[in-house]
C-alpha positions in Angstrom: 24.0 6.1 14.0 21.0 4.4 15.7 18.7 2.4 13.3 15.0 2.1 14.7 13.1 -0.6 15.3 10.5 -1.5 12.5 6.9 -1.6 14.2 5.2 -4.5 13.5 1.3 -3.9 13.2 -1.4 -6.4 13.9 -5.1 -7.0 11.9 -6.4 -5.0 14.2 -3.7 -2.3 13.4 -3.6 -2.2 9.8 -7.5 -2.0 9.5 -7.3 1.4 11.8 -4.2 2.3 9.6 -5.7 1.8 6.5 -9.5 2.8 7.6 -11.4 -0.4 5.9 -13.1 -3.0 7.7 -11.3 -6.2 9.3 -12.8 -8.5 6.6 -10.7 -6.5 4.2 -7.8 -6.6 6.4 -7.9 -10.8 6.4 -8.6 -10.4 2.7 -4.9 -8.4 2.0 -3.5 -11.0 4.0 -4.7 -13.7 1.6 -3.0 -12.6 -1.1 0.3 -14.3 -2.4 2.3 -10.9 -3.0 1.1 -9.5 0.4 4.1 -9.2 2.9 2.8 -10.6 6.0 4.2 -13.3 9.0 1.8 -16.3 9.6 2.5 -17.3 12.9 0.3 -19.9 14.0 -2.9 -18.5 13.9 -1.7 -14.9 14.1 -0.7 -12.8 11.1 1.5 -9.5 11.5 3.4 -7.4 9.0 6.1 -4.6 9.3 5.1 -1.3 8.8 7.6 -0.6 6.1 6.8 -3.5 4.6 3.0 -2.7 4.1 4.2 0.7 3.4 6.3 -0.5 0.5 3.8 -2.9 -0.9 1.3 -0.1 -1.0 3.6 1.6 -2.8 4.3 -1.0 -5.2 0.5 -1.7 -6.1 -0.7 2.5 -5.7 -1.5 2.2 -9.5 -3.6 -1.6 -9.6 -7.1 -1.9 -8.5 -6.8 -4.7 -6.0 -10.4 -6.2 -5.2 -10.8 -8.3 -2.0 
């Protein structure tokens, strides 16, 4: 069986994703528990892995 290749999603991605503004995006990727890759000065996550943290945190109020 195939396995697919896990998207991974820039700033600029996950704020259209999400539909809040790029501030909030940098904000989520402050956060210790937040899933992402620093790479230099470029931050990425996987998809599934912003998926699942959503997941994890649906009930909390998270303020940014």
């Amino acid at each position: 069986m195939e396995q697919k290749e896990d998207k991974l999603m820039s700033i600029k991605e996950v704020q259209e994703y999400l539909g809040i503004g790029r501030d909030k995006v940098y904000g989520l990727f402050r956060l210790d528990d937040f899933p992402a890759i620093k790479i230099n000065k470029k931050a990425i996550i996987y998809k599934s892995d912003l998926v699942d943290w959503l997941k994890a945190n649906r009930t909390k109020t998270i303020y940014i």
